[in-house]
C-alpha positions as CSV (number, residue, x, y, z in Angstrom):
1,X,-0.7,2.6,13.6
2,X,2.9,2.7,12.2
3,X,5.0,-0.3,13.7
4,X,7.5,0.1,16.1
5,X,11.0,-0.6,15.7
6,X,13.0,-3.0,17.4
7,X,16.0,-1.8,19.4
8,X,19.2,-4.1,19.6
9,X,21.5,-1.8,20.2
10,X,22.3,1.5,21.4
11,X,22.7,3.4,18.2
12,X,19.2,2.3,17.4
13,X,18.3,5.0,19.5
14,X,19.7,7.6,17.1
15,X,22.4,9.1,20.0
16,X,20.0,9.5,23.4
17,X,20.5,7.4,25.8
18,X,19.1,9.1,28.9
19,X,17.5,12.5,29.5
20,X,16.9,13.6,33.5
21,X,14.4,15.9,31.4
22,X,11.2,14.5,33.0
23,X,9.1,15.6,30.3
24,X,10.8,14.5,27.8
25,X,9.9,12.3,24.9
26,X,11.9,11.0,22.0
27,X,10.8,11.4,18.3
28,X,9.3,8.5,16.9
29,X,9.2,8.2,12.9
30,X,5.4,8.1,12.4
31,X,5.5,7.8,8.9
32,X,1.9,6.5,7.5
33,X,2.5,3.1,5.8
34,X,0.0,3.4,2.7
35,X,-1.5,-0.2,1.8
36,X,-0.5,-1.4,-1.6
37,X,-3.3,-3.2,-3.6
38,X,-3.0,-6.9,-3.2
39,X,-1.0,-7.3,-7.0
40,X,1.5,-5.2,-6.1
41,X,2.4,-6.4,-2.6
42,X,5.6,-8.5,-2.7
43,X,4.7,-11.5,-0.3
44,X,7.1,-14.3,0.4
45,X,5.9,-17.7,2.0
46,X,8.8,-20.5,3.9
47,X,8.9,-22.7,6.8
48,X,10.8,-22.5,9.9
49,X,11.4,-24.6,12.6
50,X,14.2,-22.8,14.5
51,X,14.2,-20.8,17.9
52,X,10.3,-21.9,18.3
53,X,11.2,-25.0,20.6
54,X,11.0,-27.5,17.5
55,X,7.6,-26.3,16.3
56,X,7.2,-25.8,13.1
57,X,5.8,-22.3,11.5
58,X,5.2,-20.7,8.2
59,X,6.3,-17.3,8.1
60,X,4.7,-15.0,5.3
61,X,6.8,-11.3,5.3
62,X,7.0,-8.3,3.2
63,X,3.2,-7.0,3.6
64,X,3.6,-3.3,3.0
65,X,0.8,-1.6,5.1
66,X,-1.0,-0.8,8.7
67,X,-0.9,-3.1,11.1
68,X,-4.5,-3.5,11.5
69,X,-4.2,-4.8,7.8
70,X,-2.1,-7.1,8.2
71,X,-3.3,-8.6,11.5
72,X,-6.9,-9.0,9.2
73,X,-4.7,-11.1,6.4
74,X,-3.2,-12.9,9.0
75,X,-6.7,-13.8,10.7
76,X,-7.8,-15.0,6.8
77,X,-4.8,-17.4,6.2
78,X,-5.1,-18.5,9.9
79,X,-8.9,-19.2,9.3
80,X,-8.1,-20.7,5.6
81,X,-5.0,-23.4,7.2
82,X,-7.5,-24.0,10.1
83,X,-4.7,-23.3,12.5
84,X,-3.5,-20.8,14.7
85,X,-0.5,-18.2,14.3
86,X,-0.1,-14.6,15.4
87,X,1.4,-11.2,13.9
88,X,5.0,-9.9,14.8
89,X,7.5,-8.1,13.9
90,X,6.6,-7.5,10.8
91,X,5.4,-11.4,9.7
92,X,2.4,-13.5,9.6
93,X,3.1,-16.4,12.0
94,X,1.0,-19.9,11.2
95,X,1.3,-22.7,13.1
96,X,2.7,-25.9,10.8
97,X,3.4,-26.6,7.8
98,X,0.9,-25.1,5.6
99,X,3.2,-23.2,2.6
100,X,1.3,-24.3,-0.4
101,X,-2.6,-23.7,1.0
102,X,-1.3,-20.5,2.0
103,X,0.9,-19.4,-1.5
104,X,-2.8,-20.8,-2.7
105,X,-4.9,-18.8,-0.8
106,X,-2.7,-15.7,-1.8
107,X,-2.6,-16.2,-5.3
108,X,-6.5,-16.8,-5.1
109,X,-7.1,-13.4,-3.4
110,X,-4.7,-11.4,-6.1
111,X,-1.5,-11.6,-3.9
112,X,-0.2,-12.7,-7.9
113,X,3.3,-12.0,-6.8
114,X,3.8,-14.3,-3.9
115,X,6.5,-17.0,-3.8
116,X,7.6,-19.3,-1.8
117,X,11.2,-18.7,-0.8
118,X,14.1,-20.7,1.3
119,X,15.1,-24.3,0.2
């Protein structure tokens, strides 16, 4: 399931902005993300606090693969902080502060080239 992308803009829909063709549908790019073994994926781990209300989140980004594997890694680190979180846009989401169990838990499960990034 290849992930959708996010449309800010009218030129993110490559030109089209309406057809009165009722049958028409546009082209997606349904390009097959192949997962990368776990050495080679290029995680990054930091904490955030802004446009969530004040709650605080550690964000994990730059999985390379389906979306069903990354909502499973997210599930892991969410069971491994004891917390909750989600998966969007691209990132693992979990709830508080939890950057070095989770850069732990990575680098345990042969994530080897996970940092932690931001200040």
């Amino acid at each position: 399931m290849a992930q959708k992308k996010k449309l800010n803009s009218l030129s993110d829909l490559g030109g089209l902005v309406y057809s009165t063709d009722p049958n028409f549908k546009p082209v997606e790019d349904e390009t097959p993300t192949a997962l990368l073994p776990a050495a080679k994926q290029r995680l990054r781990i930091w904490f955030e606090t802004k446009h969530r209300g004040g709650k605080a989140v550690t964000i994990v980004a730059g999985f390379e693969g389906p979306e069903v594997d990354m909502e499973q890694l997210g599930k892991q680190l969410k069971q491994a902080c004891g917390t909750g979180g989600s998966v969007k846009d691209g990132e693992i989401l979990v709830q508080g502060d939890h950057r070095e169990k989770v850069l732990q838990w990575l680098l345990k499960n042969g994530y080897t080239q996970t940092k932690k990034a931001g200040g």
